[in-house]
DSSP file (Angstrom, degrees, kcal/mol; ACC not computed):
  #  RESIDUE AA STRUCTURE BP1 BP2  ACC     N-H-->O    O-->H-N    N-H-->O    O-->H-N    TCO  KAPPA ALPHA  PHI   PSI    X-CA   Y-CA   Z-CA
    1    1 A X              0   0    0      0, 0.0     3,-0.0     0, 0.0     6,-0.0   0.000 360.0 360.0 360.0 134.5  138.7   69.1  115.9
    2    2 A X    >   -     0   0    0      1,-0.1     3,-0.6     2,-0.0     2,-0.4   0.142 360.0 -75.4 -58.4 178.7  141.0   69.8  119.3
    3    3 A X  T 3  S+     0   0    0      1,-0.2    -1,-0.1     3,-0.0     3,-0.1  -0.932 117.5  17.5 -82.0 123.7  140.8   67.7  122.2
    4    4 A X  T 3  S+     0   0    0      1,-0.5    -1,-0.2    -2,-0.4     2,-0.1   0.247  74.1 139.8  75.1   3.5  137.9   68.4  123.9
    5    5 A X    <   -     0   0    0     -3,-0.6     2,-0.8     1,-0.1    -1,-0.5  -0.378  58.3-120.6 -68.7 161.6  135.6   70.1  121.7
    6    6 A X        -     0   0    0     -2,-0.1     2,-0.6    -3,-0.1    -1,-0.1  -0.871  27.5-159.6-114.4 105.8  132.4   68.7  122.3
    7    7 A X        +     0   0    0     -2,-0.8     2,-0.3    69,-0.1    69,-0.2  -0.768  25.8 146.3 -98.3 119.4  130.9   67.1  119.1
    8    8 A X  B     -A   75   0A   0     67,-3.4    67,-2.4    -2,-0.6     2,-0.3  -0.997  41.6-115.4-153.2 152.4  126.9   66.4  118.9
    9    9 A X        -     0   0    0     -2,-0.3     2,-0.4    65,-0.2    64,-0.1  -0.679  22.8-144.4 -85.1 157.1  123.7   66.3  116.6
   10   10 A X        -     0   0    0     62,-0.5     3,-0.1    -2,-0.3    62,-0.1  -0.634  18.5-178.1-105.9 145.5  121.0   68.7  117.0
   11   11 A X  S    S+     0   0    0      1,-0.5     2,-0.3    -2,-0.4    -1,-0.1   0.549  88.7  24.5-134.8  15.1  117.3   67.4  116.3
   12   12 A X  S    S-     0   0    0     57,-0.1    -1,-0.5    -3,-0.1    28,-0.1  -0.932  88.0-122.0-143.3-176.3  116.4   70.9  117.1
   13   13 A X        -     0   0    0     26,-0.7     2,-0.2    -2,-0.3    27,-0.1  -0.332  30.2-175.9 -94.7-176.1  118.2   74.0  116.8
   14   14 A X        -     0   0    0      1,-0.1    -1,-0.0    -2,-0.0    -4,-0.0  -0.830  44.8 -93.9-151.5-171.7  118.6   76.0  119.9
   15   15 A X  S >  S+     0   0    0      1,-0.2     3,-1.3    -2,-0.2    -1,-0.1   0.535 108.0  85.9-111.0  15.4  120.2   79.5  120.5
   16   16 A X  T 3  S+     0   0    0      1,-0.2    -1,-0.2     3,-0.0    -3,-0.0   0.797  86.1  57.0 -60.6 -23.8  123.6   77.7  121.5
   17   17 A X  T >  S+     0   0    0      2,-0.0     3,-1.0    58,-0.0     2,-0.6   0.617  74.0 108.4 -88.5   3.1  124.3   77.7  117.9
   18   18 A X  B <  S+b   33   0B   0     -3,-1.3    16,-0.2     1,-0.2    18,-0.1  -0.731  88.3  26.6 -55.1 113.0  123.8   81.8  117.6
   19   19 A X  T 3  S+     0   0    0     14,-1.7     2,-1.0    -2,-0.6    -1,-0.2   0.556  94.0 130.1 103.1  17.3  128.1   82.9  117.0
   20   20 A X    <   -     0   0    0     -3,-1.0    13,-0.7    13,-0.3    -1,-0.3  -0.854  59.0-136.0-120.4 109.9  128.8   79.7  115.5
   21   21 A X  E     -Ef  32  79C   0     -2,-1.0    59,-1.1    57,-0.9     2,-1.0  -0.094  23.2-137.3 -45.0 111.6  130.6   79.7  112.0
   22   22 A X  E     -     0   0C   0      9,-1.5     8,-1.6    57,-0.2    59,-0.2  -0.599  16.2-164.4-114.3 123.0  129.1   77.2  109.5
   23   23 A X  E     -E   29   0C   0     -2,-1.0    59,-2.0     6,-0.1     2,-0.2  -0.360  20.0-128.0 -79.9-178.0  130.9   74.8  107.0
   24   24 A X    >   -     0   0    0      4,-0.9     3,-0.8    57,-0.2    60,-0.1  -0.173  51.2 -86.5 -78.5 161.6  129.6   73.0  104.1
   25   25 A X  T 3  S+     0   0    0      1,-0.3    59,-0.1    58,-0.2    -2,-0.1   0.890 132.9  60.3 -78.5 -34.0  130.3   69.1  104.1
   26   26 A X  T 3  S-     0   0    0      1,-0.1    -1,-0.3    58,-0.0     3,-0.1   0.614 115.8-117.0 -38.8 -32.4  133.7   70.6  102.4
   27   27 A X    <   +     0   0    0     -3,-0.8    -2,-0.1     1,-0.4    -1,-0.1   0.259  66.1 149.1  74.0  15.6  134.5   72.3  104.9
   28   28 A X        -     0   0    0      1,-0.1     2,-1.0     2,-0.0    -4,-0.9  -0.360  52.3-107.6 -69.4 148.4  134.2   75.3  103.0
   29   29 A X  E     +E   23   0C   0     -6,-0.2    -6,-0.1     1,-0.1    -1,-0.1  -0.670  39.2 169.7-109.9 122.8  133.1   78.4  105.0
   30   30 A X  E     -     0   0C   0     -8,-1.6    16,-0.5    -2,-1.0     2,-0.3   0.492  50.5 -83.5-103.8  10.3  129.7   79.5  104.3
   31   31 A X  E     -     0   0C   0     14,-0.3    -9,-1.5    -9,-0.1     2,-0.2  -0.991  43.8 -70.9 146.1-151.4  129.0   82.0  106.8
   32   32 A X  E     -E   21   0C   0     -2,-0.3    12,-3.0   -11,-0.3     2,-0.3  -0.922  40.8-120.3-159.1 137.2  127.9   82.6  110.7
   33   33 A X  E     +bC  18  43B   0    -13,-0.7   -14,-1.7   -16,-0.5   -13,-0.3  -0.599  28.0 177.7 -94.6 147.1  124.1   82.1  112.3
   34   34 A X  E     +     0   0B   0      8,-3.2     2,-0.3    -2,-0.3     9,-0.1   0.340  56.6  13.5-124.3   5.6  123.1   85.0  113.5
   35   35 A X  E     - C   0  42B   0      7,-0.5     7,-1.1   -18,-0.1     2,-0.3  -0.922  51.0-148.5-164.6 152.7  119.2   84.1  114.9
   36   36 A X  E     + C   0  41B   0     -2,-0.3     2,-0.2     5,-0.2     5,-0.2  -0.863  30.0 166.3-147.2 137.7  117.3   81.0  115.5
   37   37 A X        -     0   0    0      3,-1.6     3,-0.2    -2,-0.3    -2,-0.0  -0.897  66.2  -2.0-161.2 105.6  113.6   81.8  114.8
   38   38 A X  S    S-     0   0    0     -2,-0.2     3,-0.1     1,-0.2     0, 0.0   0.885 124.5 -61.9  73.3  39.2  111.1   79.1  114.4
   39   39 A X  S    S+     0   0    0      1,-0.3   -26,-0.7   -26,-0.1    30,-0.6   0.664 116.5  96.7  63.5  10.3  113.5   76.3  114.8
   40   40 A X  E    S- D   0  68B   0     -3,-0.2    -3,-1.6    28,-0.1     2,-0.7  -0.864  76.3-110.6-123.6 168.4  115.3   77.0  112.1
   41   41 A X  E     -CD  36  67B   0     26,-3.4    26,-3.5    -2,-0.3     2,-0.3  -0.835  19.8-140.4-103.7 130.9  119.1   79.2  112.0
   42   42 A X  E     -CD  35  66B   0     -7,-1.1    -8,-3.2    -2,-0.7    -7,-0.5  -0.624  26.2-147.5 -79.5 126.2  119.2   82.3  110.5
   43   43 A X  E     -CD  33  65B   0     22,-0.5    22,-1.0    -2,-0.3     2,-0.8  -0.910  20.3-150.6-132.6 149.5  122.5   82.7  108.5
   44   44 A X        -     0   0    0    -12,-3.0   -12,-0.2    -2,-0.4   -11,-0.0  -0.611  34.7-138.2 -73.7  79.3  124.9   85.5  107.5
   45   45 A X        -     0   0    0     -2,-0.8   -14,-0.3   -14,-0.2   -15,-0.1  -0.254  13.0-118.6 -68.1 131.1  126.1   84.2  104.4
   46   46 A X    >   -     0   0    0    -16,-0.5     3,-0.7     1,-0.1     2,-0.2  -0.232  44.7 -99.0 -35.6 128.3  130.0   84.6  103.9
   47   47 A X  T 3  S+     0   0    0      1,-0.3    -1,-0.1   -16,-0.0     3,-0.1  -0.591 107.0  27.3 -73.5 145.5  130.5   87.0  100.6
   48   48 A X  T 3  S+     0   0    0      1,-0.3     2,-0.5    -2,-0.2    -1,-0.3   0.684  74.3 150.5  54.4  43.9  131.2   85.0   97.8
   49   49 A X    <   -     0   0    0     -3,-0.7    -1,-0.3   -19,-0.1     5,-0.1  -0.740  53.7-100.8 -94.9 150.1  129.7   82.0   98.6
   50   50 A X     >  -     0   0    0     -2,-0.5     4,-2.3     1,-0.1     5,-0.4  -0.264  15.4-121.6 -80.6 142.3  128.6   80.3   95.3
   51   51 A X  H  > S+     0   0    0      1,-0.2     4,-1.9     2,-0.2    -1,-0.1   0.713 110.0  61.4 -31.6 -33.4  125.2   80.3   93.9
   52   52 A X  H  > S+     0   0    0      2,-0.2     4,-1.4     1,-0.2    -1,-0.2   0.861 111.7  36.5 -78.3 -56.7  125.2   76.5   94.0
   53   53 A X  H  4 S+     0   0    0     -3,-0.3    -1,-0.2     2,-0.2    -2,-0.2   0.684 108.0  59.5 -41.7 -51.3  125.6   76.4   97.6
   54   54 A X  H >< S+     0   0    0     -4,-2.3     3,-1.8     2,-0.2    -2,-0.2   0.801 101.0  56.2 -64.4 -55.2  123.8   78.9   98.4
   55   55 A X  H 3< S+     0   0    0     -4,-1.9    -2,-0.2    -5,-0.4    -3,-0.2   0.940  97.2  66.3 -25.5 -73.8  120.6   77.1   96.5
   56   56 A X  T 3< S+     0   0    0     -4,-1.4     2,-0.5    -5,-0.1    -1,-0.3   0.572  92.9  68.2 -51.0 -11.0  121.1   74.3   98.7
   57   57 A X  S <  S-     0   0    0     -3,-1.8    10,-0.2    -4,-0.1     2,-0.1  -0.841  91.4-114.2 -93.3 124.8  120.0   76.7  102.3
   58   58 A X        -     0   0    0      8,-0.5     2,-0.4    -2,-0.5     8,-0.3  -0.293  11.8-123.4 -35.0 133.8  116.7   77.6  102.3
   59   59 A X        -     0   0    0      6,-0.2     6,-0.3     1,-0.1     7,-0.1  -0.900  28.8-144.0-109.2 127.7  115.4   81.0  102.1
   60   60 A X    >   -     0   0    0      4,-3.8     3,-1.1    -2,-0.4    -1,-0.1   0.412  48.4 -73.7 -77.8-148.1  112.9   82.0  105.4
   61   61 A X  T 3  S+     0   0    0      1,-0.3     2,-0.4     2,-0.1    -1,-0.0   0.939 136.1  46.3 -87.4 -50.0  109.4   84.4  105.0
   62   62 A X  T 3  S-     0   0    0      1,-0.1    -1,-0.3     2,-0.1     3,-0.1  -0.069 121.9-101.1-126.7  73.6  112.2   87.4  104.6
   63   63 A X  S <  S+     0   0    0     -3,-1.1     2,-0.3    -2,-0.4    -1,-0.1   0.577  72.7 139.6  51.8  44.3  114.5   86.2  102.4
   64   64 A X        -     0   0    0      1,-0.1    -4,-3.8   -20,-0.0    -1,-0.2  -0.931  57.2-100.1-134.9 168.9  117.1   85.1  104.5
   65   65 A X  E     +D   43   0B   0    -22,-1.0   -22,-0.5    -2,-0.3     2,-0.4   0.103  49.0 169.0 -69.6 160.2  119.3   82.2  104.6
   66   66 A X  E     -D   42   0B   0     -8,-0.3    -8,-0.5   -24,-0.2     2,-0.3  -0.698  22.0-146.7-174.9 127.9  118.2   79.8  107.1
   67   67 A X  E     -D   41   0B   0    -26,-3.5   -26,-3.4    -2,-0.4     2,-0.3  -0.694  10.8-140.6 -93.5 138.5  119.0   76.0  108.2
   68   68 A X  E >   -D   40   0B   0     -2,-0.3     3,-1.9   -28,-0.2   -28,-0.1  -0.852  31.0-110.0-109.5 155.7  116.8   73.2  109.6
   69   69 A X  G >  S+     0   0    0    -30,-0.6     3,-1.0    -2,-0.3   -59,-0.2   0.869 118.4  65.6 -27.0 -69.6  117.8   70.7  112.3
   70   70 A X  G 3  S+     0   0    0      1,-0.3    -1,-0.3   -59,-0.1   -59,-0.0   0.511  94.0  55.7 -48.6  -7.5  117.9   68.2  109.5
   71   71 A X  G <  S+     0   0    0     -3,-1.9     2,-0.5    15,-0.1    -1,-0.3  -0.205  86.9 104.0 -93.6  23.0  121.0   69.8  107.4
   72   72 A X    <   +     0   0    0     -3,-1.0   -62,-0.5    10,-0.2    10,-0.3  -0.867  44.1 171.8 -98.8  81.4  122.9   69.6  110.2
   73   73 A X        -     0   0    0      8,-1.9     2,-0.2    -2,-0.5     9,-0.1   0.555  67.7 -20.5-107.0 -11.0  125.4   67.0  110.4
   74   74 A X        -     0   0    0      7,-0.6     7,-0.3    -3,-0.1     2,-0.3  -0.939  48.5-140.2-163.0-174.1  127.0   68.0  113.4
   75   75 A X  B     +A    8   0A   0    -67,-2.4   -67,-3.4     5,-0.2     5,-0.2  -0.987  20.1 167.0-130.3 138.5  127.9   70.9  116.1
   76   76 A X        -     0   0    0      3,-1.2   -69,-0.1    -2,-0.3    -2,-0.0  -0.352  52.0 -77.7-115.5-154.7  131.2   71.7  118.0
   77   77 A X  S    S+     0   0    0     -2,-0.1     3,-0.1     1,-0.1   -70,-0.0   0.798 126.2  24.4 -35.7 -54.8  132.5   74.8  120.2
   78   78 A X  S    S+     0   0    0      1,-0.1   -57,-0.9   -58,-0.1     2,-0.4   0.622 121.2  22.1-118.1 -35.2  133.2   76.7  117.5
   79   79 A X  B     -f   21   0C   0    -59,-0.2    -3,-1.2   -57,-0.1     2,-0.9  -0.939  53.3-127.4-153.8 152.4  131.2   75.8  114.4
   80   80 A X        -     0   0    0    -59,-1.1     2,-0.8    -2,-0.4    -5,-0.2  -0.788  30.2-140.4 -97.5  91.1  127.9   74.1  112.8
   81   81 A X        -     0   0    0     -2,-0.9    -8,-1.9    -7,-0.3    -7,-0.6  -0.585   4.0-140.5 -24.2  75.9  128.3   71.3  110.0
   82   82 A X        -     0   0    0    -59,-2.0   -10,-0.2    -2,-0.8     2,-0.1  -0.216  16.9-126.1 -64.9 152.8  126.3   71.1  107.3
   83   83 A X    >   -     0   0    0    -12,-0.3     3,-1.0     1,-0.1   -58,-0.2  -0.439  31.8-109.1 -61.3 145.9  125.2   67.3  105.9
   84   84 A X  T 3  S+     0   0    0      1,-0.3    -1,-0.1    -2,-0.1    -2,-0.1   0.630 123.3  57.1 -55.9 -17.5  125.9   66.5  102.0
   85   85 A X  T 3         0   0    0      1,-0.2    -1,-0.3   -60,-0.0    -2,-0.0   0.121 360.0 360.0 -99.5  19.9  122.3   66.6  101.5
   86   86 A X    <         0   0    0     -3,-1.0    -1,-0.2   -15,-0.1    -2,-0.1   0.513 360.0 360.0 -73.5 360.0  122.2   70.2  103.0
């Protein structure tokens, strides 16, 4: 992280995290939100991201990817953290 990115947990999502690139507790890149709808983030999943991973996100009412607050382990400037428990 640079100097001055601005590090915080969310305990709900908001639509500052719309453009924001999201790792994995790896830091592995799993994609970009592209929505927040119903307090959760809608995400663009990254081609090739593994089945395994992929499990672990939640699927919304039409079958897209989608994160809750609680998977979150942080936010910066640039990008959304998932938790190990994601």
């Amino acid at each position: 992280m640079a100097d001055g990115d601005h590090l915080s947990r969310m305990e709900h999502i908001t639509e500052e995290v719309v453009g924001k690139h999201v790792e994995g507790p790896n830091g592995e890149d799993l994609g970009k939100v592209t929505a927040v709808e119903d307090d959760k983030a809608i995400l663009k999943a990254k081609t090739g991201v593994s089945a395994e991973i992929e499990s672990g996100i939640s699927k919304d009412a039409n079958d897209r990817l989608s994160i809750e607050a609680d998977q979150i382990a942080a936010v910066d400037d640039d990008t959304v953290r998932l938790n190990a428990d994601f």
